[in-house]
Structures are given as C-alpha cells and as structure tokens.
C-alpha positions in Angstrom: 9.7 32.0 11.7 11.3 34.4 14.2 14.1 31.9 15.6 16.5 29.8 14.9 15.5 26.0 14.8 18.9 24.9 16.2 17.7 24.5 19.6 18.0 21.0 21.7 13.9 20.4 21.8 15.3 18.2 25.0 15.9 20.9 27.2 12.1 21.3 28.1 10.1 18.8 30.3 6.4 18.9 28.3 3.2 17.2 30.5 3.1 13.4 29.7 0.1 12.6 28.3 -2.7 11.4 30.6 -6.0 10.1 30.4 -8.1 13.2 30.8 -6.7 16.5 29.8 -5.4 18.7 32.9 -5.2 22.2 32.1 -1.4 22.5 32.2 -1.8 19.7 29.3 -4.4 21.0 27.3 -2.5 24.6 27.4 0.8 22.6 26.0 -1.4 20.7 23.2 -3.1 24.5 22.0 0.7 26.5 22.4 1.9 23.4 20.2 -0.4 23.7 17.6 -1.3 27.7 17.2 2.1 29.3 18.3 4.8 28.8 16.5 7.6 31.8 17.3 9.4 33.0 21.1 8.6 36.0 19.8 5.2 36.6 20.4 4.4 37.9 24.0 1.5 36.4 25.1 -0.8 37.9 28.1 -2.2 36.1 30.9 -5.4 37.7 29.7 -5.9 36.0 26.8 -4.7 32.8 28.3 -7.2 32.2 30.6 -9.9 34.0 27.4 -8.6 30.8 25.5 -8.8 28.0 28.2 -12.5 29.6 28.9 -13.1 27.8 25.9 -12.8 24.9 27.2 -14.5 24.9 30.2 -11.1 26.1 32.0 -11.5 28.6 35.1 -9.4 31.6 35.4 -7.8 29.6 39.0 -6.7 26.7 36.7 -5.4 28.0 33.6 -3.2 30.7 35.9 -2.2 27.6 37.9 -1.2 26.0 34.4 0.5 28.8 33.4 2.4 29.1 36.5 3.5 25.0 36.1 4.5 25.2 32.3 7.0 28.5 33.3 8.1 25.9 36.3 8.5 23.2 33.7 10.6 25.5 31.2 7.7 25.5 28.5 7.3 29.1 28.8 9.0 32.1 30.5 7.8 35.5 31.7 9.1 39.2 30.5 7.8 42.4 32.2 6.2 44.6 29.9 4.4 47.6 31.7 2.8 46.2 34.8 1.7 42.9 34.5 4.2 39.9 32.8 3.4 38.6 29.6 4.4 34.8 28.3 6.3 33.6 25.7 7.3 30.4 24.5 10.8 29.3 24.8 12.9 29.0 21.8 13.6 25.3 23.3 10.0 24.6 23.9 9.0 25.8 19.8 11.9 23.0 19.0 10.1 20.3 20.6 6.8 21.7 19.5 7.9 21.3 15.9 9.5 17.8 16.4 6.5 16.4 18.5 3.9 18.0 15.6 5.8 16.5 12.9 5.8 13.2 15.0 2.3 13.1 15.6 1.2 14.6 12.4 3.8 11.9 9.6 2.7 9.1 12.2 0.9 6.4 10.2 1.4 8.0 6.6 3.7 5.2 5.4 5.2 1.8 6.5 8.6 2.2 8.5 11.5 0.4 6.2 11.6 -2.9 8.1 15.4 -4.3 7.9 14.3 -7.0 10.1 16.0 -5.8 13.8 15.7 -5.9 17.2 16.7 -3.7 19.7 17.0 -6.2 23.0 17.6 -4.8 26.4 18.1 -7.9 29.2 18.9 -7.3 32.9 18.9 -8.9 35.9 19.0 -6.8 39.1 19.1 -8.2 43.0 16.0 -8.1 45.0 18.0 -4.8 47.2 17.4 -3.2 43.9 13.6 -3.7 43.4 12.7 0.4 43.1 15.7 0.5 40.5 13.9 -2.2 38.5 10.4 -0.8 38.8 12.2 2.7 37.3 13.8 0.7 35.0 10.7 -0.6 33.3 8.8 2.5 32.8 11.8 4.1 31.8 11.7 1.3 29.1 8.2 1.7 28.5 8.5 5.4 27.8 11.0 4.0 25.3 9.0 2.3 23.5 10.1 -1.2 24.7 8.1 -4.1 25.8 9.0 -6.8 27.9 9.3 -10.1 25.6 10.1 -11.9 29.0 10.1 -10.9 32.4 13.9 -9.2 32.0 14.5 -9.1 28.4 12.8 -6.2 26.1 12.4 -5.8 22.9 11.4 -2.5 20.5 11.8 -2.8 16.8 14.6 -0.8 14.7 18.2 -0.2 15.8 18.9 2.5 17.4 19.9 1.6 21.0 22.0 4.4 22.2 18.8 5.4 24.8 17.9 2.3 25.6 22.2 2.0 27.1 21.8 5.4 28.2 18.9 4.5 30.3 20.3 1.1 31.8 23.5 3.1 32.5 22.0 5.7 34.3 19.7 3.6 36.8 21.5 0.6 37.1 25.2 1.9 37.3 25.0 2.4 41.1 22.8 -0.7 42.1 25.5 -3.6 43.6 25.0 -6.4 41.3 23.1 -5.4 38.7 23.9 -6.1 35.2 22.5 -5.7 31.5 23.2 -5.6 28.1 22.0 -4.3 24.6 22.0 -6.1 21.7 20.8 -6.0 18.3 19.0 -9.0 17.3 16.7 -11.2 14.5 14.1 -13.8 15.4 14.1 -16.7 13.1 10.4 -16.7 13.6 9.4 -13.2 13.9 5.8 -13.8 12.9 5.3 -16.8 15.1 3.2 -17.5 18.5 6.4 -17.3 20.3 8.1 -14.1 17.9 7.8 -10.5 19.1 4.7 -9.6 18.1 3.1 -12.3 20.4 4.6 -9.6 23.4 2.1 -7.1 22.3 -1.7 -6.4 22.9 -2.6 -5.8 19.5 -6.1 -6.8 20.0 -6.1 -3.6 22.4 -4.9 -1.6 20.6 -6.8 -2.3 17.0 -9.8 -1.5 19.8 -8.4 1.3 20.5 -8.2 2.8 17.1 -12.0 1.4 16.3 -13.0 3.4 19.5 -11.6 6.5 18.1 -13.1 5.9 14.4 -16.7 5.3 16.1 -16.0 8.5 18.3 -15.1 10.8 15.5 -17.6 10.1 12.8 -20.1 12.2 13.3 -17.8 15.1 13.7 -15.6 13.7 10.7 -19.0 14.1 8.5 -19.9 17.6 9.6 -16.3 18.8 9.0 -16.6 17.7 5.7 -19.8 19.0 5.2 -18.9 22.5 6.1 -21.2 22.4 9.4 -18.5 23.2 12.0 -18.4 26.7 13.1 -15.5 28.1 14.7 -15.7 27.8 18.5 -16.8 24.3 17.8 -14.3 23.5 15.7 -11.5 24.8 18.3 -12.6 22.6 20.9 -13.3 19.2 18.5 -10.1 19.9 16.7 -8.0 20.5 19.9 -9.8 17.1 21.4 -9.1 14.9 18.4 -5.2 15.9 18.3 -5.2 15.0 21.9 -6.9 11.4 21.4 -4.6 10.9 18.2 -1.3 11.5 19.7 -1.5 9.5 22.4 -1.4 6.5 19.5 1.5 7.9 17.8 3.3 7.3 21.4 2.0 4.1 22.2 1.5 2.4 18.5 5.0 0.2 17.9 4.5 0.7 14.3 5.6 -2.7 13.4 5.9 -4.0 9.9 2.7 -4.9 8.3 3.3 -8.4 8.2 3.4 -8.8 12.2 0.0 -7.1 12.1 -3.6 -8.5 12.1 -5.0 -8.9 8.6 -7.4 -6.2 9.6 -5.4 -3.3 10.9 -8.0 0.0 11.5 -5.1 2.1 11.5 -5.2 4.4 8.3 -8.5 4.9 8.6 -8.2 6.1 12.2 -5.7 8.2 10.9 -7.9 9.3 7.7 -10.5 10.7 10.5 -8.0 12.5 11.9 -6.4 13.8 9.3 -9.6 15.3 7.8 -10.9 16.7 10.9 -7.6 18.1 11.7 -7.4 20.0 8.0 -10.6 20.9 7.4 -10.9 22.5 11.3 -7.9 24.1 11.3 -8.8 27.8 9.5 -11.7 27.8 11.6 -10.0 26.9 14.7 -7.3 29.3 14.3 -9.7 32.4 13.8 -12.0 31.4 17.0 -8.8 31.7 19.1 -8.3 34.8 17.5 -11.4 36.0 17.8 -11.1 35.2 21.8 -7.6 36.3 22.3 -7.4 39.7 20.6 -9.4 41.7 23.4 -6.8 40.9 25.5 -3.8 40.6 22.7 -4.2 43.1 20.5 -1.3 41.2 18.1 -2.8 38.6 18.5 -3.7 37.9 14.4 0.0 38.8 13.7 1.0 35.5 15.8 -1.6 32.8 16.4 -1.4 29.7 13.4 -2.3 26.5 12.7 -0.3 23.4 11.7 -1.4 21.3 8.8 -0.7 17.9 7.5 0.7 17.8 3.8 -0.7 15.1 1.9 1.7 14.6 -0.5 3.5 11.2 0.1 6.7 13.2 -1.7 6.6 15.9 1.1 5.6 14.6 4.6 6.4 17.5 6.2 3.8 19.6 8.2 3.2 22.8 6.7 2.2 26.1 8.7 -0.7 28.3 7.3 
C-alpha cells in the first residue's frame, strides 16, 4: 500500500450503478477490484487491452476513460509522449470502502436495537421538482416511503437523512420536515415497516441470481474456469451482487420471510468470487503487460475473508 488511507472516499463521484454495464462502469468495477495504489501509472494502452475483454471498443473505453478523469476517479500525468492514468488517492479510499461494503454485506445479521430512522415532509405543490429530488435523494439513502411523506430506513443514524432535507428543502417557501427516531409497537405486523417493502421482489431477485450463477458456481469449484473466462464471469458476478448490497435494507431476520434466499445468494458469490480471483488477476495481466510493462508489480485482486472473527477483505 503506496498511500495513505486517510483520504475523504467522498470527494469522488463513482457511476451509479445501472442496469446494463456502460463502459465508464464496468472500467470503475475492474479499477475497484484489481488496483489498489495512486501509484501505479496506468497507460491508455492497456486500458482499452483490458476492456477488449469485454467486448469494449477502443472508441468506448477511451470515451470512459476520458469521463472517469471528468468524474475525479482518475487523473492524467505526462510521462514521455502520451499521458498515462492513475487512480486518485481519493478514488482508492472509496474503492476500499465500497469493496469492503459489498464484500462484509450479508456475512452476519446487523445488531437490531429496534429503531427507526423517520423522515416526514410536506412541501407546497410550487415545490413539486423539490419533492421529486427529495425522494430519490431518499431512495439513494436507503429510505422507503412508509406513507406518501413519511420514510422510514432502519438503524439511527440520521445525520444524512437532515443533511439531505436541509439542503433541498431549505430554499422552498413553505416547506417543512423533520427527523425523528422512532419504534413501531408492531414492527412485524401488516401495517409495521416491513409491510413498505417489496420483499417478494427482492427474494426473486436473489433466486434469479442463484439460478444464474450455478453453472458457473460448479465449474469454479471444479477447477474448469480458465483465465480469460474467469475475468469476465468474475467481473459480471461482482457487478450483479453489488447492486443487492445497495438495494437490500438488511432488516432483522424476524421482519423477513421464513424463506430468505439470501446467504445462499451470497454463498454463490462468494465462491465464485474466491476461487476466480488468482485466475482473473493473471488474465488481466497477461493482457495488460504488452502495453504496461509493470504491470505484474501493480494489478491485484480483493478477496473475501471467511473468518466470522475477521470480516475484513484481504488483498492477495
């Protein structure tokens, strides 16, 4: 590790995550998993080598480049005659955070004190584009609406949630809101919080994924992956999986369907992830280095620990 950790991770705007992987996304999802220091300087060449891989023309993945620089993921230094990249030291800070996030999601049930988070608001029909904000704002959040003005996300930690109301309601004329922390008296009930959520969707969701990912989960285990094959599969289940880690509301188990497909959504993950990841890591090597000739020095791979007593990612 080449740089400090103490960076704000905030200071970056990453892609948000959209059905379909644009190249400036899945360029953000590969840096994040295999590039782990500022340090490295990283030609356009073997960029657009390592997008090839995925079916990515030379156009796009220059165009991606050119939006993640724009975005503040990476930045340009002139070395000779042609730039190279290089992460930025705030864009490896949220890289670490988001891969921790996405990798610890699921291992173990959040301590559940029982509260609420609550945002209500009322805002005058003048400020109808204010409100629209306001909810996917909320959304991003993790919030859903309970009713129509009143949201809910479990936990207590509401200083975003006021941040957020502050921000785009402070200048709308007779707008008002508040943030409370609150318990239902009949959380698990028809009419508690869990009832505001499409569970059902979600438990599809992860059954889709499971069914998706078997075969592959099989051969990874079986040691019938080879390495170009298992860049692409392993990049395209970390890019299926996160999206739950964002979306999920992790309640408590007992707000959840008896049958909750979950771990084992995350057990097919987590072993195509690990067993992938060697091989992954030495087909982007493989593809980089006739373009990067240091390449070996700085490409990884994060790894999921699977010890409950450590549930830190660990970097090979």
């Amino acid at each position: 590790m080449r740089q400090s950790d103490e960076v704000n991770a905030d200071d970056v705007r990453v892609p948000r995550a959209q059905a379909g992987s644009s190249p400036q996304h899945l360029l953000t999802t590969v840096l994040g998993e295999y590039l782990d220091s500022s340090d490295a300087d990283l030609p356009s060449a073997a960029v657009i080598a390592i997008l090839r891989e995925f079916g990515i023309s030379e156009s796009s993945a220059r165009a991606a480049l050119s939006r993640l620089v724009k975005r503040g993921l990476i930045a340009t230094r002139r070395k000779g005659r042609s730039p190279v990249y290089h992460l930025t030291p705030q864009a490896i800070a949220r890289h670490r955070s988001r891969m921790r996030h996405f990798l610890n999601f699921g291992s173990r049930p959040t301590p559940w004190t029982g509260e609420w988070v609550q945002a209500s608001f009322s805002v005058p029909s003048a400020g109808q584009a204010s409100r629209h904000a306001l909810r996917r704002s909320l959304t991003a959040l993790g919030f859903v609406g309970l009713y129509d003005s009143v949201w809910i996300r479990p936990g207590s930690e509401a200083t975003p949630v006021k941040e957020a109301l502050r921000e785009l309601l402070h200048h709308v004329e007779g707008a008002r809101w508040s943030v409370m922390r609150v318990r239902f008296d009949e959380e698990a009930g028809p009419h508690g919080p869990a009832s505001a959520y499409d569970l059902s969707s979600l438990a599809s969701a992860y059954s889709s994924f499971i069914e998706q990912y078997a075969e592959l989960r099989a051969a990874a285990r079986n040691g019938e992956v080879d390495p170009a094959r298992a860049l692409v599969a392993r990049t395209s289940a970390m890019d299926s999986w996160r999206k739950f880690a964002d979306v999920d509301p992790d309640l408590p188990p007992h707000l959840l369907p008896e049958t909750w497909p979950r771990q084992e959504a995350r057990e097919t993950f987590l072993d195509i992830h690990t067993a992938l990841g060697s091989l992954a890591q030495a087909r982007l090597v493989e593809v980089a280095t006739p373009h990067w000739s240091d390449a070996a020095s700085w490409i990884t791979h994060f790894q999921a620990s699977r010890n409950p007593a450590r549930p830190e990612p660990t970097r090979h």
